[in-house]
C-alpha positions in Angstrom: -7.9 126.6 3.5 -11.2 128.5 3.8 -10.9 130.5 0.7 -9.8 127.3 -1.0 -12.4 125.4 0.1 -14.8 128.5 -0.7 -13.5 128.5 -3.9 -14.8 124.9 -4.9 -17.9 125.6 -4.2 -18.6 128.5 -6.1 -17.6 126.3 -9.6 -19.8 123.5 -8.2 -22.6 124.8 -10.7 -20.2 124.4 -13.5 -21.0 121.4 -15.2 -17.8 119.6 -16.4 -17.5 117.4 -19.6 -18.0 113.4 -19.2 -14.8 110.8 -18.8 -14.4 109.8 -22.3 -12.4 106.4 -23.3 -9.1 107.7 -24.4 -8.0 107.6 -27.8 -5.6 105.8 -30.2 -2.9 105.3 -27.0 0.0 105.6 -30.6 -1.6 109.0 -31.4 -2.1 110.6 -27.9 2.0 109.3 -27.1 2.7 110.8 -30.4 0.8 114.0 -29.1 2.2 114.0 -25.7 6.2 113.8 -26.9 5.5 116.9 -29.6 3.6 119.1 -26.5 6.7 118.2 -24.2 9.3 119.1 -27.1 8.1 122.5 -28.0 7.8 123.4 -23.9 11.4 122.8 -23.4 13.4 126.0 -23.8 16.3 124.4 -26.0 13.8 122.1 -28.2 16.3 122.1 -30.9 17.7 118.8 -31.7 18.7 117.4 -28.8 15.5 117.9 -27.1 13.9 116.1 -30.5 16.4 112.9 -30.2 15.2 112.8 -26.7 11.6 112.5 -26.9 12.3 110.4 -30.3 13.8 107.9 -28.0 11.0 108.1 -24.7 7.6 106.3 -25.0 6.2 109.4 -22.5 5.2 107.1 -19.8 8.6 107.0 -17.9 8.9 108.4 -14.4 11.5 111.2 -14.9 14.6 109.7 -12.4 16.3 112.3 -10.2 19.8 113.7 -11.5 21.9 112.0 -8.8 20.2 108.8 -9.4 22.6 105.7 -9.8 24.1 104.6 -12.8 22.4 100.9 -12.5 19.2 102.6 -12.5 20.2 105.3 -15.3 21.1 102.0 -17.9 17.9 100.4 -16.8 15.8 103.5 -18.1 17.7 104.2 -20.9 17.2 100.4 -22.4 13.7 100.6 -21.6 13.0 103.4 -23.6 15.6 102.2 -26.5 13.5 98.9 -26.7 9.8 101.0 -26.2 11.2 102.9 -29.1 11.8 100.0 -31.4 8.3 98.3 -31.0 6.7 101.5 -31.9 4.6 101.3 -35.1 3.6 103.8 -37.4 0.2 104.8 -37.6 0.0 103.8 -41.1 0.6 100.0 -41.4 3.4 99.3 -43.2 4.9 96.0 -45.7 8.1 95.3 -45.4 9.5 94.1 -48.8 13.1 93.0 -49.5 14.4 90.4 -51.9 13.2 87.5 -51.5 12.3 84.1 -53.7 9.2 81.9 -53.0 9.4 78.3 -50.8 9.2 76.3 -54.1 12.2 78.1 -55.9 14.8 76.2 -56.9 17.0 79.1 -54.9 15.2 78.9 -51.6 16.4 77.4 -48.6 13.4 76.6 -47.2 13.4 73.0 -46.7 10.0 72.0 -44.2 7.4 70.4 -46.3 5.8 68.7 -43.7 2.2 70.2 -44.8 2.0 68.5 -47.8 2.8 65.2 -46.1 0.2 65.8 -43.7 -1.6 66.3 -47.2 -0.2 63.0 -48.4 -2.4 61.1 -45.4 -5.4 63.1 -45.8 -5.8 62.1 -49.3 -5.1 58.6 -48.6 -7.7 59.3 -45.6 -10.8 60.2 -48.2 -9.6 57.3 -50.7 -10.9 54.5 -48.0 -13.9 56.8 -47.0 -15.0 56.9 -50.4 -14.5 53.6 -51.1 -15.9 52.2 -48.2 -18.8 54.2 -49.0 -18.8 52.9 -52.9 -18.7 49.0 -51.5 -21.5 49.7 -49.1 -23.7 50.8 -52.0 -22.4 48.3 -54.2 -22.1 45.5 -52.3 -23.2 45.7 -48.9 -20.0 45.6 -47.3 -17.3 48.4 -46.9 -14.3 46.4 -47.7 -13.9 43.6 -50.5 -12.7 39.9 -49.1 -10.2 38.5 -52.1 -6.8 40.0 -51.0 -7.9 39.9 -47.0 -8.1 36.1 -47.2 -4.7 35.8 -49.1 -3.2 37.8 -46.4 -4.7 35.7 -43.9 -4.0 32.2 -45.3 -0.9 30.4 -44.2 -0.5 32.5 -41.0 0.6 30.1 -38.7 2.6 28.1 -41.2 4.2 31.0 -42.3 5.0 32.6 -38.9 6.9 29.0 -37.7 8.7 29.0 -41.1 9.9 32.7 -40.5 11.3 31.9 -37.3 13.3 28.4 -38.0 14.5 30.8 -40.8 15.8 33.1 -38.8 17.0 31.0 -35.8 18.7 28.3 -38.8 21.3 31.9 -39.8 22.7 31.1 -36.4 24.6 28.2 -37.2 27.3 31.0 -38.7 28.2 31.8 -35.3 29.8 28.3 -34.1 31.3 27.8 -37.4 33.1 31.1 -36.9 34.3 30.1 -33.0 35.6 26.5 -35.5 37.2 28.5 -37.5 39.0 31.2 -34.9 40.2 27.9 -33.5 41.2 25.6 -36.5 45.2 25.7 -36.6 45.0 24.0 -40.3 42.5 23.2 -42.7 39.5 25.1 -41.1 41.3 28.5 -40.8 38.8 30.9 -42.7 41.8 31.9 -45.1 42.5 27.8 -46.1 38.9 26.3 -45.6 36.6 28.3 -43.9 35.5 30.8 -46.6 34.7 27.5 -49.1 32.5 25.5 -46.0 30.7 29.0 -45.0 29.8 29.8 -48.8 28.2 26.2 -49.7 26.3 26.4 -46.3 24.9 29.9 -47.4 23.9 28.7 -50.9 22.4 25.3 -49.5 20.4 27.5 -47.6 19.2 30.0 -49.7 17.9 27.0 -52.5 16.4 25.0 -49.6 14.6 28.8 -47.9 13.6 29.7 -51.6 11.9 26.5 -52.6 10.1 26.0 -49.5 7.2 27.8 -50.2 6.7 26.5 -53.3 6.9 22.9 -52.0 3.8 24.3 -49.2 2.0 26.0 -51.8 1.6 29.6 -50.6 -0.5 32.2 -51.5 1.7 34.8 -53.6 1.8 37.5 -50.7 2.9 34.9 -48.0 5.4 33.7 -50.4 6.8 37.0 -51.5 7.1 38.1 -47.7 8.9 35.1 -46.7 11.5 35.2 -50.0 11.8 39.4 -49.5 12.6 38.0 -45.5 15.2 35.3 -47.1 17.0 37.6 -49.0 17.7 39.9 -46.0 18.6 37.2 -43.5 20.9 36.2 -45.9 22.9 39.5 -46.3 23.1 39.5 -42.9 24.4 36.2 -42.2 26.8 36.6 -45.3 28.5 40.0 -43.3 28.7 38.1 -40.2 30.7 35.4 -41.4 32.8 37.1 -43.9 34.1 40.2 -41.4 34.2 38.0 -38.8 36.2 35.6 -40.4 38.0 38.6 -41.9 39.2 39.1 -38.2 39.6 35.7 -37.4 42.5 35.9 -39.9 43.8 39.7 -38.8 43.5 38.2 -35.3 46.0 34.7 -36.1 48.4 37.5 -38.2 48.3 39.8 -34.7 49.6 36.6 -33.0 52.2 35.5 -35.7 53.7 38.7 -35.2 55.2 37.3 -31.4 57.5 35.8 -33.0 58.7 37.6 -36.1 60.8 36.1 -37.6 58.8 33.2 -39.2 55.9 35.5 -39.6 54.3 37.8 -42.6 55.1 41.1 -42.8 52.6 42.0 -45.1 50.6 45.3 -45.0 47.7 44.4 -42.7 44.5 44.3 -44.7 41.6 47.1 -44.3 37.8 45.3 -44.5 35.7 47.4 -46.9 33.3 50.1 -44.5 30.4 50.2 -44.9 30.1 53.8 -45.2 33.2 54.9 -46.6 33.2 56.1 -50.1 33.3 54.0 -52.9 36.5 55.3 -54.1 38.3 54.2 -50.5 38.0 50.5 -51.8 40.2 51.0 -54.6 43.4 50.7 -52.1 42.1 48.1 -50.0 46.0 47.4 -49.0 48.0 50.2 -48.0 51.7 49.4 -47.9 53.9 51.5 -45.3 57.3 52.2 -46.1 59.8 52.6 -43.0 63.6 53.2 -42.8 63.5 51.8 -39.8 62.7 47.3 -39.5 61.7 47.4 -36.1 59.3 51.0 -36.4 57.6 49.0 -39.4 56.8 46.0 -37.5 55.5 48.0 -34.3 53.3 49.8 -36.4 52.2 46.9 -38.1 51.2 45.4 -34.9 49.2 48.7 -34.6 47.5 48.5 -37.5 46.2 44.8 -37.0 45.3 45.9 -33.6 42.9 48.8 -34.7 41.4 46.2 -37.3 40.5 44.0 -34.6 38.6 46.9 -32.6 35.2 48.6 -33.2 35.3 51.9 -34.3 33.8 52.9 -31.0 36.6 51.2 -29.5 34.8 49.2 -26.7 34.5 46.2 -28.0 37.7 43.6 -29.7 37.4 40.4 -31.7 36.6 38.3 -30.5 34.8 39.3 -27.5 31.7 39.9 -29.8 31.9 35.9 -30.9 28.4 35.1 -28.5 25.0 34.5 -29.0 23.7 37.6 -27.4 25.7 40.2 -29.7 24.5 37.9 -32.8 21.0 37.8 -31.5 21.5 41.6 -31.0 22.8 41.9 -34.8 19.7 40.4 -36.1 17.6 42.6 -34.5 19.1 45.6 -35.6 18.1 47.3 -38.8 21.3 46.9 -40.5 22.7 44.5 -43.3 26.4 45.2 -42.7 28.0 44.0 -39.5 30.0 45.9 -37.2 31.7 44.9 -34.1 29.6 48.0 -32.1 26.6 50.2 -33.1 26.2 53.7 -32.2 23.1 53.7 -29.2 20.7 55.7 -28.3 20.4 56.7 -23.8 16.9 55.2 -24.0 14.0 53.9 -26.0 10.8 56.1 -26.8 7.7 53.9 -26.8 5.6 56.2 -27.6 7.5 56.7 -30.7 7.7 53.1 -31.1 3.4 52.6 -30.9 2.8 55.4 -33.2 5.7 53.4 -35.7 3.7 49.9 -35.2 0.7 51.3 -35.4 1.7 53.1 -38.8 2.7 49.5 -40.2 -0.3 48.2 -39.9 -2.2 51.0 -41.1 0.1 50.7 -44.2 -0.6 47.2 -44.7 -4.5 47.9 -44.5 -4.1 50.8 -47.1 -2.4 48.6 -49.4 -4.9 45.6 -49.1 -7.3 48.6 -50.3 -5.2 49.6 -53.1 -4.8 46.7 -54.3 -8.6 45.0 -54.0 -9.9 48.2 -55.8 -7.6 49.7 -58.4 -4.9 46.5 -59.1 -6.9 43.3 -58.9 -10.4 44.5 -61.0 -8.5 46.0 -63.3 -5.8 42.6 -63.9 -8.7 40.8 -63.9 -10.9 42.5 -66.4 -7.1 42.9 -68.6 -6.8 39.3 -68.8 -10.4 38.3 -69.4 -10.6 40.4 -72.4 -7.3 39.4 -73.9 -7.8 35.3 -73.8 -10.9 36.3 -76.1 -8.4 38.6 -78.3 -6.4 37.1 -80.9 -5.4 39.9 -82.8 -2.1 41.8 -81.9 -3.5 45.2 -82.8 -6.3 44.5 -80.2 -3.8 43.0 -77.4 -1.5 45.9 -77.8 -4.2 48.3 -77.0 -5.5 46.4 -73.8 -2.3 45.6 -72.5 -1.6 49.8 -73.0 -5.2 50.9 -71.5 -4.1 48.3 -68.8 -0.9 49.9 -68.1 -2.3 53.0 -67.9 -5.3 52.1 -65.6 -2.3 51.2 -63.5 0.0 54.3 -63.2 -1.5 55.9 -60.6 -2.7 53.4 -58.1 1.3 51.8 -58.5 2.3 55.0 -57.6 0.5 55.2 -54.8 1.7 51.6 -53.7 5.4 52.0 -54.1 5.0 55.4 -51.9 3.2 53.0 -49.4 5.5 50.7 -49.7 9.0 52.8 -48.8 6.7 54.4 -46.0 5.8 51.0 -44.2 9.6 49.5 -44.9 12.5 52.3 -44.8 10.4 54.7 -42.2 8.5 52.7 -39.7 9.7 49.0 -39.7 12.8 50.0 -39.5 12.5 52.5 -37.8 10.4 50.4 -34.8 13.5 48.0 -34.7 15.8 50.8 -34.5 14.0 51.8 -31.5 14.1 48.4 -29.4 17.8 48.2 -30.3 18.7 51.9 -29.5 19.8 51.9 -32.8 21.4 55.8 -33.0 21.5 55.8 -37.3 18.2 56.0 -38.1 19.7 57.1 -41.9 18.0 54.6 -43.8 17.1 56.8 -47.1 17.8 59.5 -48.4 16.2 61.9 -50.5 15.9 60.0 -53.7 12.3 61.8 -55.1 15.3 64.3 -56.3 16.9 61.9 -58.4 18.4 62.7 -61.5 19.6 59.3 -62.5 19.1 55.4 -61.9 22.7 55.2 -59.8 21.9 58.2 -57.6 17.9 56.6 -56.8 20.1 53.0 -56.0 22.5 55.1 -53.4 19.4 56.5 -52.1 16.6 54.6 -51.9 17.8 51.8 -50.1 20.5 52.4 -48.4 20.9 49.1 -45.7 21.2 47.5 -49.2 23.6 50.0 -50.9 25.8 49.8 -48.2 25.5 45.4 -48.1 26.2 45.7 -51.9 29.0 48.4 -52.2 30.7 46.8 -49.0 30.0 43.2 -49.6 29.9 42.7 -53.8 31.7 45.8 -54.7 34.3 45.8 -52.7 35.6 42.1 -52.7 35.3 42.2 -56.7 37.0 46.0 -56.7 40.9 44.6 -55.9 40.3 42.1 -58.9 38.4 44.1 -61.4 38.5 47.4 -62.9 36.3 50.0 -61.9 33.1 49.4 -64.4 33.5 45.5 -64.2 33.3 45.4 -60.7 30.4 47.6 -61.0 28.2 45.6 -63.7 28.8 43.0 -61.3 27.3 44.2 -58.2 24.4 45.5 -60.6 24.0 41.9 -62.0 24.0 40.6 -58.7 21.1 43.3 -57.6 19.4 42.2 -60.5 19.3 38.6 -60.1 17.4 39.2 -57.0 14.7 41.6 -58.3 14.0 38.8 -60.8 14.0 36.4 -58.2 11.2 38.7 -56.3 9.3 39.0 -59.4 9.2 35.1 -60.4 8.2 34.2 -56.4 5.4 37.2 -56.8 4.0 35.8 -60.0 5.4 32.2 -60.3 7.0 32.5 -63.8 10.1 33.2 -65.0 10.4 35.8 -67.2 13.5 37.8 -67.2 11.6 41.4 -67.5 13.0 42.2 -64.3 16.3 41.7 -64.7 16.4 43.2 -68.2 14.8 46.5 -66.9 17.7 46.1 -64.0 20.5 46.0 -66.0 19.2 48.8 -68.9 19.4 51.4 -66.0 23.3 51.4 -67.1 22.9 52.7 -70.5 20.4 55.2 -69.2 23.0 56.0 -66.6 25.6 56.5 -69.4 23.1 58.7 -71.4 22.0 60.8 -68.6 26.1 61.4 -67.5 27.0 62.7 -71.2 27.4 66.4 -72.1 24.0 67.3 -73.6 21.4 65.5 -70.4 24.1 66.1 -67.3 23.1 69.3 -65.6 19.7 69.6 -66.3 18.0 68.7 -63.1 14.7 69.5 -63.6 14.5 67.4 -66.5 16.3 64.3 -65.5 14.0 64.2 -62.5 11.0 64.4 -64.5 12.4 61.9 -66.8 13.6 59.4 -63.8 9.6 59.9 -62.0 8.3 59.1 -65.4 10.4 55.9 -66.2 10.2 55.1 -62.4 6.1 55.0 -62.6 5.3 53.7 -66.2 8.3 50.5 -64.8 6.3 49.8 -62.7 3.1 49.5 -64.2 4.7 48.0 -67.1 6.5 45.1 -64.5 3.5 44.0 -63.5 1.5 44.0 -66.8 3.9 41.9 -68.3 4.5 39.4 -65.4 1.0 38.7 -65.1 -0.6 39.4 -68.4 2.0 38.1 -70.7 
């Protein structure tokens, strides 16, 4: 101890280097594992595979150590080994395609949503701005006090609308119980379909007979229209049952009743091509197996798909005030539900609808109206047809974009947050009300697509009942003429004439249809969709040019 101790101090005069930060920790591990490699005696390979493998901070673990403890080291020096880096940053490059490639599976495009907003964002700040220099005020008065005239007449109109679809509920308990004449098979269909068209003339002519301003007019006919899909799939499945339910009961006593194959209501979301065979016939050897599983069959009809609820347990006023709520135009016996509702979702959804509404109030007061208004000022002073052409074309064009931007606005503040709002006070579970039409490469796939509450009404509803009776492209030209006929009647409430331009432009989707299905168009994506975004905007433009200019 004394020579050790003597020892120290005789170096004390030796002056020792500073502590120094150590440095690159990659480089000094690096270092470490070569020194300890080349002191082993057999530093051949194995001793290399080892220190390949260490990160030279583990504490070495004694050679009767357990084998619990042995696996634990050796996976932590596996997994230190793996997140080592090479001095030298390196790129990893492998084949790969970029996001926007038609090949790449990258499908999250949120961003340019987000984008989408922001725009819209800096189009009411600098316009506000523009108004404020111009005029004083940030925001123009001419559409605000259409939207604000007729409120309360409007709002008590709406609701007596609504509340008047009931009456389809104790016609259908009248016709359930009819023994004769009444039964929806004998008289029941005829009564409910004069009651619907008495109502939809008397609902369609009475703004006209208040005189409305255009906006609360086209609400309250776009409102008509809806309530009376719905109430026309009420009473027609319903009574549909009613009929499956008095063939059920027949079958007690077989002998005097019909045999027939029991009859399968269209669904709403089957394919189209499941309507073609609307009655099934099932052959048996056996008389008695035929009729049991007749009785089968009618019984399945009669229950929801869910199977909790059967016909006609669903015949009360809470499941028909539940109905209308739902965003749906096709009625089912049970919806799929969600556990619970989300209210903050369903804020942020009302909140969206109004901000919609005020961003197409501004759309329109600053890029439609002037630019209508100027349009028809200079062509009542323009005789010549050389001259009208051209302003009606620089009109159409001063219109592309900002119609653009309202039809976006538009499907945003319909398909994504009013229905979706009422989908979340119902619990509604299928929140599947579009698809992704902005890919479309014809007019029939944007129909299937863009609307589909409606598709669904119209394939279910007009498609199938004309399907067992007509061919194939019959019963097709008829569901599009009956589409038609209500985008005309939209148009002539909107401008108060009636023209037709709707309906033409309707019905020439088929010949485009059948040109873009033929050998030399069919295929060629990119170009059909630019082709459909093209006719889609300039229709538009061109609609409302001609509805209010000519």
């Amino acid at each position: 101890m004394a020579s050790k101790s003597r020892s120290d101090g005789d170096h004390e005069h030796i002056l020792r280097p500073r502590p120094v930060k150590p440095g690159n920790p990659m480089v000094l591990r690096a270092q470490s594992e070569e020194y300890d490699a080349g002191l082993k005696p057999n530093g051949g390979a194995d001793s290399h595979i080892q220190s390949s493998i260490s990160s030279g901070r583990s504490t070495p673990l004694p050679p009767d150590a357990l084998p619990s403890a042995k696996s634990i080291s050796s996976a932590r020096k596996q997994i230190r080994a793996q997140n080592k880096h090479r001095m030298f940053p390196t790129i990893d490059y492998s084949a790969r395609v970029s996001h926007f490639d038609p090949r790449s599976d990258y499908k999250d495009f949120r961003g340019f949503f987000v984008l989408f907003w922001v725009g819209l964002a800096i189009m009411v700040i600098t316009t506000m701005l523009r108004n404020i220099k111009d005029t004083g005020y940030p925001l123009r008065v001419q559409v605000w006090s259409l939207l604000t005239a007729n409120t309360w007449q409007l709002a008590l109109s709406d609701m007596l609308m609504v509340a008047s679809t009931g009456i389809s509920l104790p016609l259908q308990k009248i016709f359930r119980q009819s023994k004769g004449r009444l039964r929806w098979e004998n008289g029941g269909m005829p009564v409910q379909s004069v009651f619907q068209a008495a109502w939809t003339i008397a609902m369609i002519n009475w703004p006209f007979m208040l005189n409305w301003t255009w906006t609360s007019q086209v609400f309250f006919t776009l409102h008509t229209l809806v309530f009376l899909m719905k109430m026309h799939s009420y009473a027609f499945y319903n009574g549909h049952l009613s009929t499956t339910e008095h063939r059920l009961s027949a079958l007690d006593n077989p002998e005097s009743a019909s045999t027939a194959a029991a009859v399968r209501y269209p669904s709403s979301s089957a394919l189209v091509n499941d309507t073609d065979a609307i009655a099934d016939k099932k052959k048996h050897d056996d008389e008695k197996e035929a009729l049991s599983q007749l009785r089968e069959d009618l019984a399945v009809e009669l229950t929801s798909p869910l199977g909790q609820v059967t016909y006609p347990q669903n015949l009360t006023a809470w499941n028909y005030f539940d109905y209308v709520l739902c965003p749906t135009l096709c009625y089912e016996l049970e919806y799929p539900r969600t556990e619970k509702r989300n209210w903050l979702e369903l804020f942020y959804k009302t909140l969206a609808v109004f901000g919609c509404i005020f961003l197409l109030t501004i759309t329109s007061e600053e890029f439609i109206v002037p630019v209508l208004s100027d349009s028809a000022q200079r062509l009542a002073g323009v005789t010549n047809w050389a001259d009208q052409g051209l302003i009606l074309a620089e009109n159409i064009s001063l219109l592309l974009f900002p119609f653009m931007l309202t039809i976006l606005l538009v499907f945003l503040v319909i398909f994504e947050y009013v229905l979706g709002a009422f989908a979340e006070i119902t619990c509604f579970a299928d929140r599947h009300f579009y698809s992704d039409w902005w890919n479309s490469c014809d007019w029939l796939e944007f129909s299937r697509e863009w609307n589909i509450p409606v598709h669904h009404f119209l394939r279910r509803h007009v498609y199938g009942a004309a399907r067992p009776k007509l061919s194939r492209n019959m019963a097709t030209l008829v569901t599009f003429l009956v589409s038609a006929a209500g985008h005309e009647l939209v148009m002539s409430c909107i401008t108060k004439k009636l023209r037709g331009y709707g309906f033409l432009a309707q019905m020439s989707q088929l010949p485009i249809v059948a040109i873009q299905k033929s050998q030399f168009v069919k295929g060629r994506k990119l170009f059909n969709n630019v082709m459909f975004w093209i006719s889609f905007i300039l229709g538009l433009s061109v609609m409302c040019s001609l509805y209010v200019l000519v």
